[in-house]
C-alpha positions in Angstrom: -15.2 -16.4 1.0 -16.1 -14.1 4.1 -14.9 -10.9 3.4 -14.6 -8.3 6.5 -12.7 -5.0 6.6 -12.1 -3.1 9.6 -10.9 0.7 9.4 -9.6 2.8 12.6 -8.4 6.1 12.3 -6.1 7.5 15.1 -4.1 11.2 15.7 -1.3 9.0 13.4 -2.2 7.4 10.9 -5.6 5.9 9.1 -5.4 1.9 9.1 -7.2 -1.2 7.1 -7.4 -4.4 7.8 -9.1 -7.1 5.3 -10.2 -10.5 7.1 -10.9 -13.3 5.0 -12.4 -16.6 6.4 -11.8 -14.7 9.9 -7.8 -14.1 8.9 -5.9 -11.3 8.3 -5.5 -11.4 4.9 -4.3 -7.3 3.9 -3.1 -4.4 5.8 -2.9 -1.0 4.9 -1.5 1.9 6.8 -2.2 5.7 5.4 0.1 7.5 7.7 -1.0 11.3 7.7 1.7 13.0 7.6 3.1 11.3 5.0 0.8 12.9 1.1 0.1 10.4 -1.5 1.4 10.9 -5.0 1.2 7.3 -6.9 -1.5 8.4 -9.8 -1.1 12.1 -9.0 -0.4 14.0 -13.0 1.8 17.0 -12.9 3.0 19.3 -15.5 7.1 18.8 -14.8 9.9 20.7 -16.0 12.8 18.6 -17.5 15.6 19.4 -15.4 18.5 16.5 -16.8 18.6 14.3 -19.8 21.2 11.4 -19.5 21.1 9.0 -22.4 23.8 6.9 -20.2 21.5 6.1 -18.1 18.3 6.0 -20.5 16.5 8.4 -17.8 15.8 11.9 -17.4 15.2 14.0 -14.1 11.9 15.8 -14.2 11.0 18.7 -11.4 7.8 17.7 -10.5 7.9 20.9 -7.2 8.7 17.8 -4.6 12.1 17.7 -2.5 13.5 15.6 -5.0 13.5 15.4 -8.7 11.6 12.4 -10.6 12.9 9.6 -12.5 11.7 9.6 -15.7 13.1 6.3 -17.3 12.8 6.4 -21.4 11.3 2.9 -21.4 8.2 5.2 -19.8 7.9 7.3 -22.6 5.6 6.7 -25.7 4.5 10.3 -26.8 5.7 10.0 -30.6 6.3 13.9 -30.0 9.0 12.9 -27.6 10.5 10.1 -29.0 13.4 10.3 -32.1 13.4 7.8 -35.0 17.0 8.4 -35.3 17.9 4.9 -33.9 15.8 2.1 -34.7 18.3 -0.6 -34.5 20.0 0.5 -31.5 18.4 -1.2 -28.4 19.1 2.1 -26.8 16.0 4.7 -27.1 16.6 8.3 -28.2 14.4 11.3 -26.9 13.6 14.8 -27.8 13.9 16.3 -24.2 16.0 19.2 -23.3 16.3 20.9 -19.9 13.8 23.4 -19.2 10.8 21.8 -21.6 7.5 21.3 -20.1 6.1 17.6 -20.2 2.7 16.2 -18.9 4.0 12.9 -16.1 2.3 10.9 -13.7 3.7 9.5 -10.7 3.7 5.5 -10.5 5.7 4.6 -7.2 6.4 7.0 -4.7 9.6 8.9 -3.8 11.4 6.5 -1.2 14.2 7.1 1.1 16.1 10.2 -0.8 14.9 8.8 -4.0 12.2 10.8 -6.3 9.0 9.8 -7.6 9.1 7.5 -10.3 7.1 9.0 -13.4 6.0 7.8 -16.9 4.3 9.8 -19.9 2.0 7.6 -20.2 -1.4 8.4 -18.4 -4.1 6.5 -17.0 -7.2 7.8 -14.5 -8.7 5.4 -12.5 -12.2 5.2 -11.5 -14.0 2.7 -10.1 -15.3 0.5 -12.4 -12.9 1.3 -15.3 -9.3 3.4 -16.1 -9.4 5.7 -18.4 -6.1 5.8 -20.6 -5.7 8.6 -23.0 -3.7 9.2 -26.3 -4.9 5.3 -26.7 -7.0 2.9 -29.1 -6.8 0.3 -26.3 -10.0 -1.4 -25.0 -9.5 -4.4 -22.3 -10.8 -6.4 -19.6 -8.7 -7.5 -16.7 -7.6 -10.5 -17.3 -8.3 -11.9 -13.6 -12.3 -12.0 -14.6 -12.3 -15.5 -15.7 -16.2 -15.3 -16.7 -15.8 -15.5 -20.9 -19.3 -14.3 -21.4 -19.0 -11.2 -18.9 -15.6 -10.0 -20.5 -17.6 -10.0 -23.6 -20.6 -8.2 -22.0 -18.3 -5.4 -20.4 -15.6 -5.6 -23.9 -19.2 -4.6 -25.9 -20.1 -1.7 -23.2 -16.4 0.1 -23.9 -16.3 -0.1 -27.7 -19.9 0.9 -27.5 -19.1 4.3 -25.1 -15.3 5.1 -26.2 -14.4 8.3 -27.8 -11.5 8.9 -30.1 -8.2 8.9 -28.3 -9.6 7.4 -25.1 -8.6 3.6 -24.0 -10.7 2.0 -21.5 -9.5 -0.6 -19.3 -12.0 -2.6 -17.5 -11.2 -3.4 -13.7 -12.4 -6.5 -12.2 -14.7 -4.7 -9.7 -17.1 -4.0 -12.8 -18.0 -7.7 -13.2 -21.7 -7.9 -13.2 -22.3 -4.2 -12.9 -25.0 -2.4 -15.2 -24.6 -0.5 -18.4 -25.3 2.7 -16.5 -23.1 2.3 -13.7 -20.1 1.7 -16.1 -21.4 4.7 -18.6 -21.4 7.0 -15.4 -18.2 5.9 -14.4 -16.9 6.9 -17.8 -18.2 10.0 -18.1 -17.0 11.3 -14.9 -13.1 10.0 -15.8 -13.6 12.1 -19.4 -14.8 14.9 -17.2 -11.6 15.0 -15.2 -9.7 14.2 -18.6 -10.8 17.2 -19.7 -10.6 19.8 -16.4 -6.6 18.2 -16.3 -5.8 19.2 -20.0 -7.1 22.9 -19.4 -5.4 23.2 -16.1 -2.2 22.1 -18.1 -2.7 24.7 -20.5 -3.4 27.4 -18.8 -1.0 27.2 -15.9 3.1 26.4 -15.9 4.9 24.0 -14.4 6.1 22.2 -12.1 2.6 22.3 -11.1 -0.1 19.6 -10.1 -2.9 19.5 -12.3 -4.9 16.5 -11.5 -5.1 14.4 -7.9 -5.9 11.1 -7.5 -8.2 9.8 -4.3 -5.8 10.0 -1.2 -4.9 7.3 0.0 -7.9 5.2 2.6 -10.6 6.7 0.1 -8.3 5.0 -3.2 -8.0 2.0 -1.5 -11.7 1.9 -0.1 -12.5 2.0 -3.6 -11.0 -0.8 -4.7 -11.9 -2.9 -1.8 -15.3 -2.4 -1.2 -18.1 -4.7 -3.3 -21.1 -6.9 -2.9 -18.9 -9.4 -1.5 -18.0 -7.8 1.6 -19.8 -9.2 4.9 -18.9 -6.3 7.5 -17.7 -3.0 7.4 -16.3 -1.4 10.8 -15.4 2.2 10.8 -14.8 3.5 14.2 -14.5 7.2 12.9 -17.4 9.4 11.6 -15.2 10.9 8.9 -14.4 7.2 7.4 -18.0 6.1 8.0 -19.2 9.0 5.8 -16.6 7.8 3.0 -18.2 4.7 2.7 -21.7 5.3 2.9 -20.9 7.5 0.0 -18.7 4.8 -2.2 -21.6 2.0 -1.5 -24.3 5.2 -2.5 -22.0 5.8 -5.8 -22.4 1.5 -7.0 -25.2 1.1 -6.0 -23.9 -1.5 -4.0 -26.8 -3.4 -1.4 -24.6 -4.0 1.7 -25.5 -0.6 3.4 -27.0 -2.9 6.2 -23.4 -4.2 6.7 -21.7 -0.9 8.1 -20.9 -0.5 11.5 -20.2 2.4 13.4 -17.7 1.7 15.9 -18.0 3.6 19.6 -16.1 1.6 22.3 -13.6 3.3 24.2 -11.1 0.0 23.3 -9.2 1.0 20.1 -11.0 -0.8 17.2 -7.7 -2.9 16.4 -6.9 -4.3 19.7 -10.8 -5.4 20.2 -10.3 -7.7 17.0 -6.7 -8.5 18.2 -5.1 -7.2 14.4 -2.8 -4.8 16.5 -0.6 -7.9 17.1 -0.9 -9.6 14.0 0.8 -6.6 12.9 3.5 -6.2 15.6 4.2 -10.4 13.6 4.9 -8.8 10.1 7.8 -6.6 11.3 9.5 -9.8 12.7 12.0 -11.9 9.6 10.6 -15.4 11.2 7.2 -16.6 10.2 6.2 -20.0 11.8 4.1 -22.5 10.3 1.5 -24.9 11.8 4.2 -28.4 10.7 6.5 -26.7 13.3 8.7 -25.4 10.0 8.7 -22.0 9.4 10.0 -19.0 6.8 13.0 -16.4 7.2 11.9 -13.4 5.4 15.2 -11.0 4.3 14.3 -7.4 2.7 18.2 -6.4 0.8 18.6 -3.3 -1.5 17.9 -5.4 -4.3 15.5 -8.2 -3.6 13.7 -10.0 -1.3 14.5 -13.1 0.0 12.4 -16.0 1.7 14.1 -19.2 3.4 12.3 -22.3 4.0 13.2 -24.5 6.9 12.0 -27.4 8.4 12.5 -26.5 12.1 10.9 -28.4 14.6 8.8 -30.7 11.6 9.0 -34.2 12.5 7.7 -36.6 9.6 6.9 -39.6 9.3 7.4 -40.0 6.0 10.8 -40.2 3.6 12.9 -36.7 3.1 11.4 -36.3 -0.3 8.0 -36.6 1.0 8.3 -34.4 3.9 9.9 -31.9 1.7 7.1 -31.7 -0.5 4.3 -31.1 2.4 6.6 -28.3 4.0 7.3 -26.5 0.9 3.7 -27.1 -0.1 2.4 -25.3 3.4 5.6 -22.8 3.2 4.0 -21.9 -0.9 0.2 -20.7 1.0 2.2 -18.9 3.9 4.5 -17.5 1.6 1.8 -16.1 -1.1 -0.1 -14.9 2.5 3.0 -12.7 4.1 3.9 -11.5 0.2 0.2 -9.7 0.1 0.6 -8.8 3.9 3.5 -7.2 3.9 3.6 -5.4 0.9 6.6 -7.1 -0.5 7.6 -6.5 -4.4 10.0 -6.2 -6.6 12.1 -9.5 -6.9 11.3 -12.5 -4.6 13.4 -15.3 -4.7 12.4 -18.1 -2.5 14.1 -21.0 -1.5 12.6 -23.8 -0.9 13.7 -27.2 0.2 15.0 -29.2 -2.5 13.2 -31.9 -3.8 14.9 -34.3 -6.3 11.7 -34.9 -8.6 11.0 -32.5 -10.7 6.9 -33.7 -10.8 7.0 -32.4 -7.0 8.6 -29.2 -8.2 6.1 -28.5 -10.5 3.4 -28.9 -7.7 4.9 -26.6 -5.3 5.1 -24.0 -8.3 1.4 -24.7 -9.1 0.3 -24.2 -5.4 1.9 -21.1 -5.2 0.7 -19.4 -8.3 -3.0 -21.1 -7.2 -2.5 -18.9 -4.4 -1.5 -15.5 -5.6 -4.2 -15.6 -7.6 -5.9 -14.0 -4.0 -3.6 -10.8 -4.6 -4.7 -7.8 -6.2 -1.1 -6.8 -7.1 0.2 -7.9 -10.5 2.7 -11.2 -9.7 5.1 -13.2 -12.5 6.2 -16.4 -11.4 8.9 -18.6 -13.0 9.4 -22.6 -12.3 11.5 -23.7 -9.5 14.7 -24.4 -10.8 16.9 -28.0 -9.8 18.6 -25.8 -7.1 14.7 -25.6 -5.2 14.8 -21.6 -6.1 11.3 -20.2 -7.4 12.1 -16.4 -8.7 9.1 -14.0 -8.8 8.0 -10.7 -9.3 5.2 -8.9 -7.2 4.0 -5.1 -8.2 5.1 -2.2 -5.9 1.9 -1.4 -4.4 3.0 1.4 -1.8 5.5 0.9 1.4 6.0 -2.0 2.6 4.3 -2.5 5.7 7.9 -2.5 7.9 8.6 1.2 6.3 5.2 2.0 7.3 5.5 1.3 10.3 8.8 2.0 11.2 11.8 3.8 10.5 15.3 3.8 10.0 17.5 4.1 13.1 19.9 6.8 12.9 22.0 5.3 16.0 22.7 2.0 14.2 23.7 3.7 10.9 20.4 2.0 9.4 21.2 -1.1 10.9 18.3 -1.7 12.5 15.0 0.1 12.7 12.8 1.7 15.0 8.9 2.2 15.4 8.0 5.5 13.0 6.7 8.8 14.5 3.1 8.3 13.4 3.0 4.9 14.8 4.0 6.0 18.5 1.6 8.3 17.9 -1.0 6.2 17.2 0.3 4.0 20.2 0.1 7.2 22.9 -3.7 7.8 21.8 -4.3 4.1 22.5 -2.4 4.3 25.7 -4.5 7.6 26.6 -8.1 6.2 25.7 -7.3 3.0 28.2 -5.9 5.7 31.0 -9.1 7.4 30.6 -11.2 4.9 31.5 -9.7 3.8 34.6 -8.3 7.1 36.0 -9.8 10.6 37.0 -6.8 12.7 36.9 -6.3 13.9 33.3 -3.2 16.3 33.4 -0.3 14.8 32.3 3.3 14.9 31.5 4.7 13.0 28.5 7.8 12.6 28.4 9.5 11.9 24.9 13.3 11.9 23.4 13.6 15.4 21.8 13.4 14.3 18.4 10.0 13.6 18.6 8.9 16.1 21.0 9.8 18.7 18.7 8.1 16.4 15.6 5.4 16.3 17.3 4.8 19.8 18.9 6.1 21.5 15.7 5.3 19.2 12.9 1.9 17.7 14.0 0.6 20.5 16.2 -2.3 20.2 15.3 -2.6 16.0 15.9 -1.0 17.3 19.5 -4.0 19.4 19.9 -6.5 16.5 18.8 -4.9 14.0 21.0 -5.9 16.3 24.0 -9.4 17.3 22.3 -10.4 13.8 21.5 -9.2 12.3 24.8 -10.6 15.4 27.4 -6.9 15.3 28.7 -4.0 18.3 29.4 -0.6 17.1 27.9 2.4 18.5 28.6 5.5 17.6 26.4 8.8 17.3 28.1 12.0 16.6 26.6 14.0 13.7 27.9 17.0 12.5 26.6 17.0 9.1 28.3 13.6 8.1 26.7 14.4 6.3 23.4 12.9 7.5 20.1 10.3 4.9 19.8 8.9 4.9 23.3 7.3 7.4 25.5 6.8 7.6 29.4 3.9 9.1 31.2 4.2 10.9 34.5 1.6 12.7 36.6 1.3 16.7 36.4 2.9 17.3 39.8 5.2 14.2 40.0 7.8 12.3 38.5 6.7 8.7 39.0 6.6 6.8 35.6 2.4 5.4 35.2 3.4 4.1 32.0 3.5 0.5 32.9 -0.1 1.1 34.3 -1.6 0.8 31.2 -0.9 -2.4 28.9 -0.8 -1.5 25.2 
């Protein structure tokens, strides 16, 4: 498979895009404003314990408490053996008591951080998981005499109370790359458990890789085919993870210096503007309707415009069979998870059912994020689960709309942003006059003069232009209108983002 990322930083946000075979195949958008947490370790204080709910509330120093669900807890020292036969778990927390938590999905909406006792510290080649015996292999390396090889390797280096997990990305890696690996995760095991002893909480005592550098991680190997960077800061970050693994693809970097924005030369810019819309054609002329609710998320298969040839039983088997690959695709695209029910058109043999369900766990086989599928039942519903891998790409790139009561939603502030740099670096090109007014709804003129002053200043630095920021009420919170210094006459339209 031809593997190709492409990474383009802008004043807004830091973005990656994976191609395989020449297709978008995974998006993902660090927004700078916004701090990663997900694998973040801080020492919390226990601020509510409510059995009712089998959760406590831990102040972790963010806006809003964490979520620390019992089911998360496994420290014996915390745990009460009061009430084995009760399905129900009992815990020895009290408010005010100090407790060792990492985050594992980040605080959402008005929601906290979601938190569990149990650590883990990823590195690149392995995970280091202590207060553990355990010593695995992930279980999507299918090679049975490599999981031995890299199985020997972690009994062979583990310490007392240190699981190892082995990550896929360490198949066919050397001895010494997996040994270094190890002792740099003890290392920060160690620096994390004197940090937590010496200081009190709510305090953050170990940081996981922010976000482009964790995710850089993870998908750079030998199997890439091109890397394109088209910031010096990002192109440092992988010279240095290819220098770290030895990896033999430093040919395959490229520094990119056009004045086009990166993402609109390899047209991804409107493959992503696609994955906010619910309707996803297909090539049959059928296509999906993709609903996100509080609870779940739901996919619709329709036949459309398909014409076949064939009997309804027949035709319902190639459409649900293309709608499975599509369907697998937009799941990894978009960042969807949690439950997934999909409805596919019913098909009265239950041999063609069990095809459909085999082509669409064949497929998700491609995604990195941890999927459970179930049959499709005699209704033509498959049920699923996909990990929560961060935001979805629609709250990444958008946000709620305050004027529709969170009816609908708008672009986000970092993503008009990102779209008045691009706007800018196409005006420079074609036009010598570089003062400027922008003109923006007073929500974000104040975001972005107060909150991102310093992005504000960059834009100008970066693009050799004056900006001045006026405040227009008429101008809609996700769009922006340019005007010359010493007129009023909108240019926008002059330059086609």
């Amino acid at each position: 498979m031809k593997k190709e990322i492409y990474i383009s930083e802008s004043i807004g946000e830091t973005r990656i895009a994976v191609k395989e075979n020449g297709k978008l195949a995974e998006v993902h958008v660090d927004k700078q404003s916004q701090e990663r947490t997900v694998g973040n370790i801080y020492k919390g204080v226990v601020e509510n314990v409510i059995p009712g709910m089998q959760a406590a509330f831990v102040n972790i120093g963010q806006e809003n408490n964490a979520f620390l669900p019992f089911s998360e807890i496994s420290d014996p020292e915390l745990l009460s053996n009061s009430n084995k036969k009760s399905k129900e778990i009992d815990v020895l927390l009290s408010p005010g008591q100090e407790i060792i938590v990492q985050v594992i999905k980040e605080p959402f909406d008005k929601k906290g951080a979601r938190i569990t006792t149990d650590l883990s510290i990823a590195g690149r080649f392995i995970v280091l998981v202590p207060n553990s015996k355990y010593v695995g292999v992930s279980k999507k390396m299918r090679d049975k005499y490599e999981r031995r090889r890299l199985k020997k390797i972690a009994f062979e280096m583990k310490k007392h109370g240190l699981g190892i997990i082995i990550r896929t990305v360490a198949e066919g890696k050397t001895d010494k790359q997996i040994q270094n690996d190890y002792a740099n995760l003890e290392k920060k095991y160690k620096q994390l458990i004197t940090s937590a002893e010496k200081t009190t909480g709510p305090t953050l005592i170990h940081s996981d890789l922010e976000m482009t550098s964790s995710v850089l991680r993870d998908l750079i190997n030998d199997n890439v085919e091109k890397i394109v960077v088209d910031s010096k800061n990002n192109f440092k970050k992988v010279q240095k993870i290819i220098k770290e693994d030895s990896l033999e693809i430093g040919d395959l970097i490229e520094h990119y210096k056009k004045r086009m924005p990166l993402f609109k030369e390899e047209k991804i810019d409107g493959e992503l503007m696609k994955l906010l819309r619910k309707k996803v054609w297909l090539k049959s002329g059928a296509y999906l309707v993709i609903e996100r609710t509080e609870a779940m998320v739901v996919v619709d298969v329709n036949s459309g415009k398909f014409v076949g040839k064939k009997g309804h039983e027949e035709n319902s088997l190639k459409i649900n069979l293309e709608a499975a690959k599509e369907i697998a695709k937009q799941l990894r695209l978009r960042h969807l998870s949690g439950l997934i029910l999909i409805d596919f058109i019913d098909m009265t043999a239950s041999d063609n059912r069990k095809k459909v369900y085999l082509e669409m766990k064949k497929e998700l086989r491609k995604d990195r994020a941890k999927v459970a599928v179930s049959e499709i039942s005699e209704f033509g519903v498959l049920e699923m689960t996909r990990e929560r891998t961060g935001l979805s790409i629609v709250d990444s790139l958008t946000e709620s709309c305050d004027d529709c009561r969170g009816m609908g939603r708008i672009l986000s502030k970092d993503t008009l942003l990102t779209q008045i740099d691009y706007w800018l670096r196409d005006y420079k090109q074609k036009n010598k006059d570089l003062r400027l007014k922008l003109c923006l709804h007073p929500e974000i003129a104040h975001y972005i003069k107060k909150e991102q002053k310093k992005a504000y200043i960059r834009l100008m630095w970066q693009n050799f232009v004056y900006l001045k920021i006026v405040e227009d009420v008429n101008v809609e919170k996700n769009n922006f209108r340019f005007t010359k210094m010493n007129s009023n006459e909108d240019i926008t339209s002059e330059i086609v983002t």
